[in-house]
N, C-alpha and C positions, 0 to 999 in steps of 0.2 A: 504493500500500500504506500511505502515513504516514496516507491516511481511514481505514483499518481499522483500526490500527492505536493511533490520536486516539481514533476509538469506544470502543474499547476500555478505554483507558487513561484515557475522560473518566469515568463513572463510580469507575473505581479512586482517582483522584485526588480527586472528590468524599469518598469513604469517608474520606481521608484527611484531609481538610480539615476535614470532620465527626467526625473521630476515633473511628467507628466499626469 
């Protein structure tokens, strides 16, 4: 479940990083 889960949150973490 932590790959779906990575998936998921790797995107989110980009937005974030990107400060969008």
């Amino acid at each position: 479940v932590k790959d779906f889960d990575f998936a998921h949150l790797e995107p989110a973490l980009l937005k974030g990083l990107a400060g969008v």
